[in-house]
Backbone bond lengths (Angstrom), bond angles and torsions (degrees), N, CA, C in turn:
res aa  C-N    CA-C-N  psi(-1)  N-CA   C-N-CA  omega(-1)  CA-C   N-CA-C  phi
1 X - - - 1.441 - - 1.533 110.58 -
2 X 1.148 127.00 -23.08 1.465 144.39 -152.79 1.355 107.64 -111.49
3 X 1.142 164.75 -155.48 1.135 174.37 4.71 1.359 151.61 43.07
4 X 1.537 97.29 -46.42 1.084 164.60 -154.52 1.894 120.20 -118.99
5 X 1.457 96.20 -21.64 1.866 112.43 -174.19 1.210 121.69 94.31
6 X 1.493 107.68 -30.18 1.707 108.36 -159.51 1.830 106.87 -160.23
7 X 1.197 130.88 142.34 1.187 114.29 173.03 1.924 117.45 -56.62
8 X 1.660 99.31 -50.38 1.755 85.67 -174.47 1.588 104.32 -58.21
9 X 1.261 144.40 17.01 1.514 127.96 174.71 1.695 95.69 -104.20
10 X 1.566 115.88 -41.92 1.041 124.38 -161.98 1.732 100.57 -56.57
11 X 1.006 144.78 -35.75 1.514 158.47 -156.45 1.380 106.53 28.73
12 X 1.075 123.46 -164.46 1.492 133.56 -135.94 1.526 100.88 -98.81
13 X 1.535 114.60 65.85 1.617 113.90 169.37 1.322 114.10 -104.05
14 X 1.140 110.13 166.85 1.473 112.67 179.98 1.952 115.04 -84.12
15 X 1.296 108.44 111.21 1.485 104.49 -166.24 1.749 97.16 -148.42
16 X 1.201 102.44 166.32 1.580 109.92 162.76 1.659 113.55 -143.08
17 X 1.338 123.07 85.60 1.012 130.04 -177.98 1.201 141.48 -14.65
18 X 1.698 89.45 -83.00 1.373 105.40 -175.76 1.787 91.01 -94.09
19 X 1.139 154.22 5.24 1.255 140.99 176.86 1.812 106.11 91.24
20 X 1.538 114.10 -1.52 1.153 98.86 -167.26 1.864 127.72 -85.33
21 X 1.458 91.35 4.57 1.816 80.75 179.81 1.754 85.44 -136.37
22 X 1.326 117.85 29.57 1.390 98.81 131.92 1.707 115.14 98.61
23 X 1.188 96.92 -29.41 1.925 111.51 -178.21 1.461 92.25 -158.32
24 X 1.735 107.47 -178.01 1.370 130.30 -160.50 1.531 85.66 -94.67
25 X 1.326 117.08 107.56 1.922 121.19 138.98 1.420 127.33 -80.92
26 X 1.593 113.90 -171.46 1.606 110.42 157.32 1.304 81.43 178.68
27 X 1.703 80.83 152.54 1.676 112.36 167.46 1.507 112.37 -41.76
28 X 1.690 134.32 153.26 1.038 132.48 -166.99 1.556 87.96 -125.54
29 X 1.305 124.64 -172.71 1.804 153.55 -173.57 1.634 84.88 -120.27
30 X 1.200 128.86 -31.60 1.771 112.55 -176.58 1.242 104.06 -72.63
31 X 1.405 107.27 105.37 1.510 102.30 146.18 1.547 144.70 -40.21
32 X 1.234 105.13 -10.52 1.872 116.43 175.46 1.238 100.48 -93.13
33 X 1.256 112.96 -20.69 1.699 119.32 -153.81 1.666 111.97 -113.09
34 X 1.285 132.67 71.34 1.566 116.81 -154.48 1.736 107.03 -77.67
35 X 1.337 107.43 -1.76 1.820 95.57 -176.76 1.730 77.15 179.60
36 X 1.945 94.10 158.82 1.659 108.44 -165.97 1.492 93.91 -165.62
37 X 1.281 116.69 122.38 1.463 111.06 -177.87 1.835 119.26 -65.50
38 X 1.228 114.42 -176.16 1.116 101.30 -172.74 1.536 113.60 -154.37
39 X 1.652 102.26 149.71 1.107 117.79 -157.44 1.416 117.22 -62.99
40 X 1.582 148.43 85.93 0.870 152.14 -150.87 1.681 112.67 -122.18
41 X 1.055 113.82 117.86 2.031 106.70 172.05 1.100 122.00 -42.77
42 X 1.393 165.79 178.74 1.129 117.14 108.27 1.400 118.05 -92.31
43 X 0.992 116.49 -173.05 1.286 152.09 176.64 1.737 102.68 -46.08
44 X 1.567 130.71 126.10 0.913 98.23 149.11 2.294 106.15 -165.48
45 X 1.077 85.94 157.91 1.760 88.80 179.47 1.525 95.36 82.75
46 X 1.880 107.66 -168.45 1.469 95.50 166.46 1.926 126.37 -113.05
47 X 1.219 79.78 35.15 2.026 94.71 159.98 1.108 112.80 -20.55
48 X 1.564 97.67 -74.21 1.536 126.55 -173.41 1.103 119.22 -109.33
49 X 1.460 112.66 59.50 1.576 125.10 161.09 1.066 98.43 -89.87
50 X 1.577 117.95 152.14 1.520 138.69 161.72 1.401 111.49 -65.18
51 X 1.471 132.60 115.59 1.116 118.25 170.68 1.882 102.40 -114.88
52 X 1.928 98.33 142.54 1.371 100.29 -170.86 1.313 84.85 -103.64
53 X 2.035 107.40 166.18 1.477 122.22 -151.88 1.491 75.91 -149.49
């Protein structure tokens, strides 16, 4: 699910794993607050195409 192997390695990036809530969250430092999605662009046109070399 991880990248990384495990969530405690993975640390506090903005990701959505398994696809299940839909957009990129992450764990927060608020204790009231255990996770908060996150503000992400998306993607769009070909700006940000991958180009291979």
């Amino acid at each position: 699910m991880f990248p990384e192997g495990n969530v405690n390695a993975a640390g506090s990036y903005c990701r959505d794993p398994d696809g299940a809530r839909g957009k990129p969250w992450c764990f927060t430092v608020n204790p009231n607050v255990e996770w908060q999605f996150c503000d992400v662009p998306n993607c769009t046109g070909r700006q940000f195409a991958h180009k291979k070399q």
